[in-house]
C-alpha positions as CSV (number, residue, x, y, z in Angstrom):
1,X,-4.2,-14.1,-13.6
2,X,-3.4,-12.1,-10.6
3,X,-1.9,-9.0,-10.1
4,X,0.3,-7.0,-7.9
5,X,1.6,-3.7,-6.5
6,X,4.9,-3.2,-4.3
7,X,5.3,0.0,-3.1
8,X,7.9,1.5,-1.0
9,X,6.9,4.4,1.7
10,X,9.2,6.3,4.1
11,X,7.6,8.4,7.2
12,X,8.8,11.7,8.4
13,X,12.0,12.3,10.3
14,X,10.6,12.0,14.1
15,X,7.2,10.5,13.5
16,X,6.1,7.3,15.6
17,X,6.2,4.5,13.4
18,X,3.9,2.7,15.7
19,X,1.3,5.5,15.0
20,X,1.1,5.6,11.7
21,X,1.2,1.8,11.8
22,X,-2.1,1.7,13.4
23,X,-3.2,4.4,10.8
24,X,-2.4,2.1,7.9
25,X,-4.4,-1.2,10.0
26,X,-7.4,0.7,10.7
27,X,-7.6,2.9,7.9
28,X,-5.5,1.7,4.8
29,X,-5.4,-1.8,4.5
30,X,-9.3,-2.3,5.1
31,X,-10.3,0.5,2.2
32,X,-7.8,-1.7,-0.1
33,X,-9.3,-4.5,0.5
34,X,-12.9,-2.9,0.1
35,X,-11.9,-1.8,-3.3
36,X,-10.7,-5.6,-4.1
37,X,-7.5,-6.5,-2.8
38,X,-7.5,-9.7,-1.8
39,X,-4.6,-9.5,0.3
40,X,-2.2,-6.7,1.9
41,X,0.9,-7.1,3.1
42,X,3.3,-4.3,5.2
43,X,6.9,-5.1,5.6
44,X,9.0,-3.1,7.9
45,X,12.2,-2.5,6.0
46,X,13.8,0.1,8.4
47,X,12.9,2.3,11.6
48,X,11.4,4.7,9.0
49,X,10.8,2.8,5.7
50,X,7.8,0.0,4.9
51,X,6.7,-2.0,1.6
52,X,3.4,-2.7,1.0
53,X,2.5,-5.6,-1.1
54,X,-1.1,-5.7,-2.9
55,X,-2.4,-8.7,-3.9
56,X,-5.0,-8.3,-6.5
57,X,-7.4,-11.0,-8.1
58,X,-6.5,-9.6,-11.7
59,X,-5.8,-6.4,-13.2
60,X,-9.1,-5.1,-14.2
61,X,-9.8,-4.8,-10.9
62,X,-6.9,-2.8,-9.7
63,X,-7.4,-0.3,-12.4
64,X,-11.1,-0.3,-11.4
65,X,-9.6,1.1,-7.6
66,X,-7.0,2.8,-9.5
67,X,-8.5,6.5,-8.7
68,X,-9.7,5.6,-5.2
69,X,-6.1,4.6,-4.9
70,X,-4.6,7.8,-6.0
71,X,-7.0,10.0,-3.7
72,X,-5.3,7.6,-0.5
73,X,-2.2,8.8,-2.0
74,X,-2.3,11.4,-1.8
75,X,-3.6,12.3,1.7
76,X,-0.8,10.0,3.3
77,X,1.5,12.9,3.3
78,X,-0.4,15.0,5.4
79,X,-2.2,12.4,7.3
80,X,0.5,10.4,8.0
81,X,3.2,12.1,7.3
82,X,4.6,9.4,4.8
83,X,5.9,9.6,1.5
84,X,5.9,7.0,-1.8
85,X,9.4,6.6,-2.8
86,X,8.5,3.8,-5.3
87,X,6.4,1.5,-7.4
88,X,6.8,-1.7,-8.8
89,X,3.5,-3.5,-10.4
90,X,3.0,-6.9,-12.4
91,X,0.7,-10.0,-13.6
92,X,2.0,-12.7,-11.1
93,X,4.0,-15.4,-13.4
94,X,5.1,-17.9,-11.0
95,X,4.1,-18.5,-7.1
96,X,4.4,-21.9,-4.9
């Protein structure tokens, strides 16, 4: 059964969205994928705010990425200048 991870980020007070945007395609989304994912998903939710949806094939693999996550983590504050302001993670139960 699949699995997935929402998580909620908000960048700095005066950093260019667009910049770290390209940060996250170049960087963040291809290293999630090498480490499984098989799909990522970044939703704008406000001039400063984003989800990111990770789709995952099942769990054991994302707790097999589940350091190499934490590392990325915690170089996004520095790097780009964002923040995690939450996590929400599940088995998948129902999809169309």
């Amino acid at each position: 059964m699949s699995y997935v991870t929402i998580t909620t980020w908000e960048i700095a007070d005066g950093t260019d969205y667009d910049v770290v945007l390209r940060g996250i395609r170049e960087k963040r989304l291809p290293a999630l994928k090498e480490l499984g994912a098989t799909r990522v998903t970044v939703v704008r939710t406000s001039e400063r705010t984003s989800a990111a949806i990770s789709e995952w094939p099942d769990l054991a693999t994302r707790d097999a990425a589940e350091s190499a996550i934490e590392a990325v983590r915690r170089k996004l504050h520095s790097e780009d200048f964002s923040r995690m302001t939450g996590e929400m993670k599940g088995l998948v139960v129902a999809a169309v």
